[in-house]
Every structure is written in structure tokens, then in C-alpha cells.
MIBAZA-849527 format. One record per residue (C-alpha): residue number from 1; x, y, z; residue in three letters. Coordinates in pm, 1 decimal, always signed. Example, Ala and Ser with C-alpha at 12.3 -4.5 7.8 and 13.67 -1.06 7.14 Angstrom:
+-----+----------+----------+----------+--------+
! num !       px !       py !       pz ! residu !
+-----+----------+----------+----------+--------+
!   1 !  +1230.0 !   -450.0 !   +780.0 !    Ala !
!   2 !  +1367.0 !   -106.0 !   +714.0 !    Ser !
+-----+----------+----------+----------+--------+
END
This chain:
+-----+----------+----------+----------+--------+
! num !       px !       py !       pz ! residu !
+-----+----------+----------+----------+--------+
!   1 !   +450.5 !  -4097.1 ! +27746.0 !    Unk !
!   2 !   +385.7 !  -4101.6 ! +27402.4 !    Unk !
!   3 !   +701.7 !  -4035.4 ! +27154.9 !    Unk !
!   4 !   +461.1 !  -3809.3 ! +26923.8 !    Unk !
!   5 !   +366.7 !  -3554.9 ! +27208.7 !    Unk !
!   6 !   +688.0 !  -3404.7 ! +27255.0 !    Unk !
!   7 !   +742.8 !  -3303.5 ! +26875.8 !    Unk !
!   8 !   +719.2 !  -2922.7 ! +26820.6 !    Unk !
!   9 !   +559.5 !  -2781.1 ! +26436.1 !    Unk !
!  10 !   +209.2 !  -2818.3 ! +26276.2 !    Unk !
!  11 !     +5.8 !  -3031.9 ! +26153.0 !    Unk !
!  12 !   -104.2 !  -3117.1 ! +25844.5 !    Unk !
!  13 !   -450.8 !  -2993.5 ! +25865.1 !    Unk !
!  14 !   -308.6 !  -2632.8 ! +26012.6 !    Unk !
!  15 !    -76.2 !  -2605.9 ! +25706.2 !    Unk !
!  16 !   -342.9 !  -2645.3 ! +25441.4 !    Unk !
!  17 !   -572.8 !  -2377.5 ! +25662.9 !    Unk !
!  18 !   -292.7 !  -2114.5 ! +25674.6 !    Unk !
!  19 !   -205.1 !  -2196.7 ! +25338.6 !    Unk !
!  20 !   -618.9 !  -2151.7 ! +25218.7 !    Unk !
!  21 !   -624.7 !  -1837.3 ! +25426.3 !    Unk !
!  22 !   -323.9 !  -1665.2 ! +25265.7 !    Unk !
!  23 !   -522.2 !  -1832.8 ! +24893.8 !    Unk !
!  24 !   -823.1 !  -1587.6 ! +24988.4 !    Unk !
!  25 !   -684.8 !  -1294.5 ! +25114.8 !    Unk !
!  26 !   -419.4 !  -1269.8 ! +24792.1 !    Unk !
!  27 !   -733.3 !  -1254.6 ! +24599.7 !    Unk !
!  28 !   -951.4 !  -1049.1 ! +24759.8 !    Unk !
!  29 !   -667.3 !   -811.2 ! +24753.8 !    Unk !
!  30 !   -595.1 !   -869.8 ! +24372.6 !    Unk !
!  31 !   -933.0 !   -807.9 ! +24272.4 !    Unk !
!  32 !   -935.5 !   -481.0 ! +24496.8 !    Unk !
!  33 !   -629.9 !   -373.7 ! +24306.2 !    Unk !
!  34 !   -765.7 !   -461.5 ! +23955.2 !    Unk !
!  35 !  -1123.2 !   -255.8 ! +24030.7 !    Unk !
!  36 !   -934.3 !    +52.4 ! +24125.6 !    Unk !
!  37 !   -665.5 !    +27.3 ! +23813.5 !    Unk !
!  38 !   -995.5 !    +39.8 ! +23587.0 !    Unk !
!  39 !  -1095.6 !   +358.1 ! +23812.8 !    Unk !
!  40 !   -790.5 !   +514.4 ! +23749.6 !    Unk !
!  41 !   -760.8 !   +452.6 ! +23405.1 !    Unk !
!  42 !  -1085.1 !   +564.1 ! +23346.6 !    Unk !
!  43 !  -1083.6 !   +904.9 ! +23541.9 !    Unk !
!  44 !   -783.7 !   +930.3 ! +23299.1 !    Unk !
!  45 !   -986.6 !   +918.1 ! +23015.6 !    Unk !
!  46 !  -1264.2 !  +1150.8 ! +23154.7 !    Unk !
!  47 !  -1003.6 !  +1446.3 ! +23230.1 !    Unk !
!  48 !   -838.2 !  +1352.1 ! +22871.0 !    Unk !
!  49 !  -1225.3 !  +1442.1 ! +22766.8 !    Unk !
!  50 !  -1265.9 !  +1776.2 ! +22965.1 !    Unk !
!  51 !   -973.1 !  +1850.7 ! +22775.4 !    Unk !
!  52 !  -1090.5 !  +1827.7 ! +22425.5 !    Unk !
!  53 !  -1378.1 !  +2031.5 ! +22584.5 !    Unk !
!  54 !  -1176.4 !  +2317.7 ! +22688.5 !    Unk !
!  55 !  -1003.9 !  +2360.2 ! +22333.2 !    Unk !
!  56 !  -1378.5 !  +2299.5 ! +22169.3 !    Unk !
!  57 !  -1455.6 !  +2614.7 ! +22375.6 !    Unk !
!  58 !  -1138.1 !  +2825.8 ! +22299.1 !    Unk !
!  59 !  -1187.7 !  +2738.0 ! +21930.6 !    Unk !
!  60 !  -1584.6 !  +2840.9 ! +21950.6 !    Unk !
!  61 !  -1454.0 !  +3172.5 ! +22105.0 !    Unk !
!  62 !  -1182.3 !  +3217.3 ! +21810.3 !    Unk !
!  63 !  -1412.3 !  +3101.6 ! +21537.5 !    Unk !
!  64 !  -1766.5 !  +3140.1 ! +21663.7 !    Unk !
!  65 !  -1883.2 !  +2782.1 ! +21616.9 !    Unk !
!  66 !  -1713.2 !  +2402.1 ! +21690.5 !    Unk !
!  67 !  -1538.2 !  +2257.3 ! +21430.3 !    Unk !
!  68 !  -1717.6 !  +2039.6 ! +21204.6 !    Unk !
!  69 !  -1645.1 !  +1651.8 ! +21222.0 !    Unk !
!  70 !  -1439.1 !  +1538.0 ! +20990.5 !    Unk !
!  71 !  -1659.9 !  +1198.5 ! +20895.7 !    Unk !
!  72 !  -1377.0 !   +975.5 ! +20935.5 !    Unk !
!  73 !  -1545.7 !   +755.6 ! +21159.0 !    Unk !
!  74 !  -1840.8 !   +554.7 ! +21160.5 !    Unk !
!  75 !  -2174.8 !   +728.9 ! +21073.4 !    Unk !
!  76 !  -1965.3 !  +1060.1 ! +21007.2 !    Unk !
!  77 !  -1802.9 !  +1103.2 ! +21388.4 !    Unk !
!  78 !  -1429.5 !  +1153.2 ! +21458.3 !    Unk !
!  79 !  -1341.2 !   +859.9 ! +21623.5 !    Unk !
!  80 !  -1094.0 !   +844.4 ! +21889.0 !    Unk !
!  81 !   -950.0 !   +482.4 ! +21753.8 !    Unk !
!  82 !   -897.6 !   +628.1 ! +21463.1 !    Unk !
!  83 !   -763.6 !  +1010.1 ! +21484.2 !    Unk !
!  84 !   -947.2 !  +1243.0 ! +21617.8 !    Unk !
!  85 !   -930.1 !  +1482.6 ! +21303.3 !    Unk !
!  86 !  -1115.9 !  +1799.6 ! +21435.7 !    Unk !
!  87 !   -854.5 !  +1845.5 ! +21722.1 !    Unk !
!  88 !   -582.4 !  +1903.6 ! +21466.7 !    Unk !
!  89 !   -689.5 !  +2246.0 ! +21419.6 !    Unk !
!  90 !   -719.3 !  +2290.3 ! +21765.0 !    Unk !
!  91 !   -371.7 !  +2266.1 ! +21857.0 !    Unk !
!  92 !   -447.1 !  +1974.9 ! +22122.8 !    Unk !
!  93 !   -227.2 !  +1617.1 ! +22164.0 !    Unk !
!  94 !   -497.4 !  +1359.6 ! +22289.5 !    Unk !
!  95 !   -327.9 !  +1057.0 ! +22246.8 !    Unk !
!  96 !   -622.2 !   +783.1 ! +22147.1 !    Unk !
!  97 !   -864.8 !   +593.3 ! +22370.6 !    Unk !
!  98 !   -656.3 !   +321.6 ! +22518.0 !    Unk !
!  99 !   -980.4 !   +140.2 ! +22572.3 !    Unk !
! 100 !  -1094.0 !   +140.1 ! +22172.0 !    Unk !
! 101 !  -1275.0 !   -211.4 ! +22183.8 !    Unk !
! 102 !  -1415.4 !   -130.2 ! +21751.7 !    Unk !
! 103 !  -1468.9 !   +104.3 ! +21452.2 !    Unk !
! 104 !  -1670.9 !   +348.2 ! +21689.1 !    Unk !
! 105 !  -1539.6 !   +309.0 ! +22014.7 !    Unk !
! 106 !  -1308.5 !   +494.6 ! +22231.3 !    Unk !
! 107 !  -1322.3 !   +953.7 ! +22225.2 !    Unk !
! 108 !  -1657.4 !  +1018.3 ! +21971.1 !    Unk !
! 109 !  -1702.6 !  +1383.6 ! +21842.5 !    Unk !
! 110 !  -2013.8 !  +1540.3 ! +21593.5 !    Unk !
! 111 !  -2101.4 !  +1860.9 ! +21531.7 !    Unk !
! 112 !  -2497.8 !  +1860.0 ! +21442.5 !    Unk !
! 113 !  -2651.2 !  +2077.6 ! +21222.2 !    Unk !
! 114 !  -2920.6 !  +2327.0 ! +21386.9 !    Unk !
! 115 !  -3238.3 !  +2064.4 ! +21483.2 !    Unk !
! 116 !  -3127.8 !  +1765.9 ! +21485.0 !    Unk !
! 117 !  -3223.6 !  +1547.5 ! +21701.3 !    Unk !
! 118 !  -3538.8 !  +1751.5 ! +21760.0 !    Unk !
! 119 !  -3328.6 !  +2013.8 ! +21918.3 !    Unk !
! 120 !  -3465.1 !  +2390.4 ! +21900.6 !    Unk !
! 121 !  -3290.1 !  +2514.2 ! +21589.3 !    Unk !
! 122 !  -3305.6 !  +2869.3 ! +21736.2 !    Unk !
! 123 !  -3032.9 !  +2731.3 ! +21984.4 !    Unk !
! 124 !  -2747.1 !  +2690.8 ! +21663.1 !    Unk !
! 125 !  -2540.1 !  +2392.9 ! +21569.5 !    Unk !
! 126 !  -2403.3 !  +2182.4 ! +21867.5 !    Unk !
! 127 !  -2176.7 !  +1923.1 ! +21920.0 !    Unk !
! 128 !  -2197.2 !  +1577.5 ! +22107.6 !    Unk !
! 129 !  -1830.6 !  +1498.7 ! +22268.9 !    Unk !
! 130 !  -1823.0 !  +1138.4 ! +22440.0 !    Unk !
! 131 !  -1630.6 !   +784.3 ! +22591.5 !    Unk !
! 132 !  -1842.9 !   +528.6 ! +22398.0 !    Unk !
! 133 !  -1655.0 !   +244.8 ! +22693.1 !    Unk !
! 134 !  -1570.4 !   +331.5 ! +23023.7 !    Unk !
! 135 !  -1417.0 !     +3.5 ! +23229.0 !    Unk !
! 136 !  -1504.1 !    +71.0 ! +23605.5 !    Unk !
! 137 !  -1901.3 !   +168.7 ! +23530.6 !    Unk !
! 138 !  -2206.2 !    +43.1 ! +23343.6 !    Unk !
! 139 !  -2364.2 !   +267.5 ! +23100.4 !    Unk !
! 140 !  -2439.4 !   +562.9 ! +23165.4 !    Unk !
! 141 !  -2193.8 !   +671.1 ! +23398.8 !    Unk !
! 142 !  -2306.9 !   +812.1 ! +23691.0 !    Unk !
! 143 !  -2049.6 !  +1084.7 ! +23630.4 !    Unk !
! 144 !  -2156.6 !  +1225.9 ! +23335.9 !    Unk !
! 145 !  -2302.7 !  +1501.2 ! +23213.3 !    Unk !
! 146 !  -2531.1 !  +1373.2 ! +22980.8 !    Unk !
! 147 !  -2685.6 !  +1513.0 ! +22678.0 !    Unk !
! 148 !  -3040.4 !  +1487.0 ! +22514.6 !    Unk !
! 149 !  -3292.7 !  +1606.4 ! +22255.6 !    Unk !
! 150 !  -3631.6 !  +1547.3 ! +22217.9 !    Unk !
! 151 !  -3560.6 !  +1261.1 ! +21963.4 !    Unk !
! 152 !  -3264.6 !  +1151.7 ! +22066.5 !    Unk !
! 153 !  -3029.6 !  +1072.1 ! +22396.9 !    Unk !
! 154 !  -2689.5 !  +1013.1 ! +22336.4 !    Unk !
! 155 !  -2642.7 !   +896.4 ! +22709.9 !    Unk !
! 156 !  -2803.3 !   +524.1 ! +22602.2 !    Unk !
! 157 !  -2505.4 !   +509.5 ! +22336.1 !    Unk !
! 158 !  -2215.7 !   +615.3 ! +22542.0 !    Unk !
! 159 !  -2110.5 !   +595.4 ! +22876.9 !    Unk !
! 160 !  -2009.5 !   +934.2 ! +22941.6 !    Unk !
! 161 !  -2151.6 !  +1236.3 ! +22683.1 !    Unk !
! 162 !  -2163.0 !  +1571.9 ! +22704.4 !    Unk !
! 163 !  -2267.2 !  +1840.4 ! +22484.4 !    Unk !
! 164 !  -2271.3 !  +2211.1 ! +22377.0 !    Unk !
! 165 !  -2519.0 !  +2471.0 ! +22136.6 !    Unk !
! 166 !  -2346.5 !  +2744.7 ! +21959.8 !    Unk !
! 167 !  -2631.6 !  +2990.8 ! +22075.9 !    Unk !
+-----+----------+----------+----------+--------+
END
């Protein structure tokens, strides 16, 4: 009988299998985890955003149209990387995109003046509210709500927009 056969444990060759097996399934379940932190953190940001939308529409009902942007950012919108100026009449605490990647990332805000953007003027002033970079989707999101006129769609600039007409 041979001395080797009576030895009890594993080989080698099983070690470095269990060993590659554990390897794949850590990372499989790290890259699992990472996907749905950017989900979270991103459904964050979209309910931080419905928020500045409900005080937009409380101010509209106290003052009968959104507040004008305050042209701190680039181009003239309030930029969320920056401070979002127009909320400070609004009596709302967003703290600031955590994902500002610029000068015009992160929360975006502009109130336009009655046709721009091709927009009937009959339908007022409006405002264009959005995330310029969302982490867990490419643009546009397939959660938002969009917003368009005939000369221009803010959806191609940001990954989640919305917007609103004072009439």
C-alpha cells in the first residue's frame, strides 16, 4: 500500500479551484452591491428634485409665477454645484448635488421667458428643473418626465428634466 493514500486534506489543484470560486463569486457580488448603491443614490437625488418641485408650485400659488433664476450658473441657470439661489426664497434646504462632476452639473433650474424655445407664448413663462448626471442610467432616464419645445428638448442635455408653464 502506498504511504500517500492514507493521508486525509486536499490537493493542490482543489485549493486553487475553491480559492478561484470564492475570487468570482466576491465579485460578482461586489459589483451587484456597487450597481444598486448608484440606484440608491440616485433615486435620492430624484425625490431631492420632486422636492424643489413641490416648493416651485407652492411659490407659483403664493406669487403667481416661478421665481426667476438667479444667473449664477453657467448660461444664466442656478446651478446645484454652486447654490441653488432661487430656493432661498422658497424656504427649502436642498443640500447640493453630491454627484456635481463641473460648472453646470448637478440640480439645474431656468425660468424662460414666454416663447422660448418655440414654446406657445400664450402658455406664460415656464421653468426647466433638472439632474444634468444621474449614475445608475444613460441619458435620458427612463424615469423622467421629460420636457420639450418645438426648438428645443432639454431631455438630450440632462438626464432627468421636467418642466412647468405659468398658464
Amino acid at each position: 500500500m502506498n504511504r500517500f493514500s492514507k493521508q486525509k486534506g486536499f490537493t493542490l489543484i482543489e485549493l486553487l479551484i475553491v480559492i478561484a470560486i470564492v475570487g468570482i463569486l466576491s465579485s460578482v457580488v461586489l459589483v451587484a452591491l456597487g450597481n444598486a448603491r448608484l440606484k440608491a443614490q440616485d433615486a435620492k437625488r430624484i425625490s431631492e428634485i420632486r422636492s424643489i418641485e413641490t416648493a416651485l408650485e407652492e411659490y407659483y400659488t403664493s406669487n403667481g409665477q416661478y421665481p426667476a433664476s438667479d444667473m449664477d450658473g453657467t448660461g444664466g441657470w442656478d446651478v446645484g454645484n454652486q447654490t441653488l439661489t432661487f430656493l432661498s426664497n422658497l424656504g427649502v434646504d436642498v443640500p447640493e448635488d453630491p454627484v456635481k462632476t463641473g460648472s453646470s452639473a448637478g440640480y439645474v433650474y431656468y425660468r424662460y421667458n414666454p416663447g422660448s424655445g418655440g414654446c406657445d407664448s400664450n402658455k406664460g413663462s415656464f421653468y426647466v428643473l433638472g439632474i444634468t448626471d444621474l449614475e445608475s442610467s444613460s441619458r435620458p432616464s427612463p424615469d423622467s418626465p421629460g420636457f420639450s419645445c418645438p426648438l428645443r428638448d432639454w431631455q438630450t442635455s440632462m438626464d432627468w428634466v421636467t418642466g412647468r408653464f405659468e398658464n
